[in-house]
N, C-alpha and C positions, 0 to 999 in steps of 0.2 A: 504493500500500500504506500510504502515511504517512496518508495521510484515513482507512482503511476502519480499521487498529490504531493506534492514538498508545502515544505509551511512558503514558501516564494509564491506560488501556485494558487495555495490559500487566500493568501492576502488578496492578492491580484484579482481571485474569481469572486472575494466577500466585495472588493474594493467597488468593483463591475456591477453586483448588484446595488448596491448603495447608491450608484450615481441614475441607473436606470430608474430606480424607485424614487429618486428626487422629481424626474419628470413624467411617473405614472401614477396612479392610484392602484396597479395591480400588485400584487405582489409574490414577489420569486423566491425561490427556498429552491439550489441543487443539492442532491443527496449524491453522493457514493460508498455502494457497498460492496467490499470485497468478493463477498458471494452470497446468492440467493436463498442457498440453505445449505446445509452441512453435508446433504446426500451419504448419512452413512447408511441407508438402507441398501445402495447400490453394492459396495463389493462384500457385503451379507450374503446382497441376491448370488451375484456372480460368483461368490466363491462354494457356494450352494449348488449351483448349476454343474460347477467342474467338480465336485464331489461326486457327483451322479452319475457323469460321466466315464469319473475315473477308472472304474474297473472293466468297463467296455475297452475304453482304450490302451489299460494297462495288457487286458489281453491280449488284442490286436499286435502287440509289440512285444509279445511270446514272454511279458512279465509271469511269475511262477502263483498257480491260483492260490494259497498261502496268504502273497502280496495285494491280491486283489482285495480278497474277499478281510482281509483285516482290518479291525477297526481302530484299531491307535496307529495305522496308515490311511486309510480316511480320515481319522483326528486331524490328522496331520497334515494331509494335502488341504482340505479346509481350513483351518490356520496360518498356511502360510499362505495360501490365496489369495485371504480375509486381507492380508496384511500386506503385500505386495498391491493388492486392489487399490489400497489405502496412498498411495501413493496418488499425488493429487494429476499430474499429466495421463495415467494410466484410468484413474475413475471420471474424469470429467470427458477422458477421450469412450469413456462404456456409456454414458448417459444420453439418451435420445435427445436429439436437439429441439424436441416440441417440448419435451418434460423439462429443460432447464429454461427455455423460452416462458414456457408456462407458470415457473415456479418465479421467474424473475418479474414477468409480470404484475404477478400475485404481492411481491414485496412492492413493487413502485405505489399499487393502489391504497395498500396499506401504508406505504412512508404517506403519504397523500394525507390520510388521514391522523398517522399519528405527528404530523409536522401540522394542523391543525387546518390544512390549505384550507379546507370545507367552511371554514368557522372566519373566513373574514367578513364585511358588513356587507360587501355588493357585491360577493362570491366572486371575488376574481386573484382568486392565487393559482398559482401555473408551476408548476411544480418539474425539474428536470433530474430527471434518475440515471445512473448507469451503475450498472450491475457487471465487475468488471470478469470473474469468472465466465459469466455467461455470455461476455459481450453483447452486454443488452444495455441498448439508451432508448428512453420512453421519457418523454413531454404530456404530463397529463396538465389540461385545465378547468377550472369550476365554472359551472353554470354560465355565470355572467360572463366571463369570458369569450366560453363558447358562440351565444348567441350571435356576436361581431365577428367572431375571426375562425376562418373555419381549419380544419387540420391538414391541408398541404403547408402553410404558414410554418408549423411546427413539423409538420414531413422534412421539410428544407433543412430545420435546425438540426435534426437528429441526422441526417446524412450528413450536414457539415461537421459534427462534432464526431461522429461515427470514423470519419475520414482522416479527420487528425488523429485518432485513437490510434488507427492501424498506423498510421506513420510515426508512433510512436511521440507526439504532442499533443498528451491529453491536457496541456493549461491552453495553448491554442485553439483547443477544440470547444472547448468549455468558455472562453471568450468567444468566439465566433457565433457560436449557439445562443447567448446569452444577447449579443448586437444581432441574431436577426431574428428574436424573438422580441427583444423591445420596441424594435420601430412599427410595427402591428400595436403594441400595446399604448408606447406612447402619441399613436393616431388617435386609438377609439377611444383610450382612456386616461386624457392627461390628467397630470395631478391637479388635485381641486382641494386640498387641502395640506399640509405640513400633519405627516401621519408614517408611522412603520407600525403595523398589527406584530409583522411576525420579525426573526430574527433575520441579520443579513448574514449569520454563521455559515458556512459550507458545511451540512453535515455528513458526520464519517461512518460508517457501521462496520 
């Protein structure tokens, strides 16, 4: 997490909303989470599955039926499975990419709410997530928002920030996305009063 935000990065993307929200009434809250869930049920699964397997294919490979059919050798092949599974390029490369799609989604709705976006006065907090495991960026907005500005607006910003990700300039990315989600906001909804509902923190999880 210290490589993808530095505290230089921090500053820079709180600095970015503060100056946005001088000239809107919306307001912005980015969240980034290292990852979307813990998926320790995945090398459970998987190391479950090659257990099952194993004595089929210990035979196949003229292992002695002894070896097969032992159970502190299945203990064992399950265990180290479990654990080698565990290793984070190896389990995130077994997880279907609709189910960490899915589960990353599931966090941005929930940061949504547990960063209070819902609860401001003219329901217009706009919320930008990235979920860095799963390379997932998601731009949700509230109610009021939405009625004005519809979601190619924020389609745009998540391909631009998406794009610096992979080139490895996620503080570029996170500026870029932040300038071309305010000029939409600061059109429909300039500030009409000296107000911050919520924090300009960059939150981390």
């Amino acid at each position: 997490m210290k490589k993808f935000i530095t505290k230089e990065t921090q500053r820079r993307v709180e600095q970015a909303i503060q100056e946005v929200e001088c000239k809107t009434d919306a307001e912005l809250v980015v969240v980034v989470a290292k990852r979307a869930d813990d998926y320790y049920y995945i090398p459970t699964m998987w190391a479950a599955f090659v257990t099952l397997l194993w004595p089929g294919v210990s035979h196949l490979l003229g292992a002695p039926k002894e070896l097969n059919e032992s159970y502190v050798v299945l203990a064992l092949v399950f265990i180290v499975s479990m654990v080698l599974l565990r290793i984070p390029f190896l389990m995130y490369a077994l997880i279907p990419r609709d189910v960490k799609q899915r589960r990353a989604r599931s966090l941005a709705y929930e940061q949504f709410l547990v960063q209070n976006l819902h609860a401001t006065k003219a329901r217009t907090g706009v919320l930008i997530f990235v979920s860095i495991a799963e390379r997932y960026v998601k731009i949700i907005a509230d109610k009021g928002i939405n009625d004005k500005i519809t979601d190619p607006v924020w389609q745009n910003a998540v391909i631009a920030l998406t794009e610096q990700i992979k080139k490895g300039n996620p503080e570029e990315g996170f500026l870029e996305a932040i300038r071309l989600c305010s000029q939409p906001l600061i059109e429909h909804f300039p500030a009409s009063e000296p107000k911050n509902e919520l924090s300009n923190h960059l939150v981390i999880l």
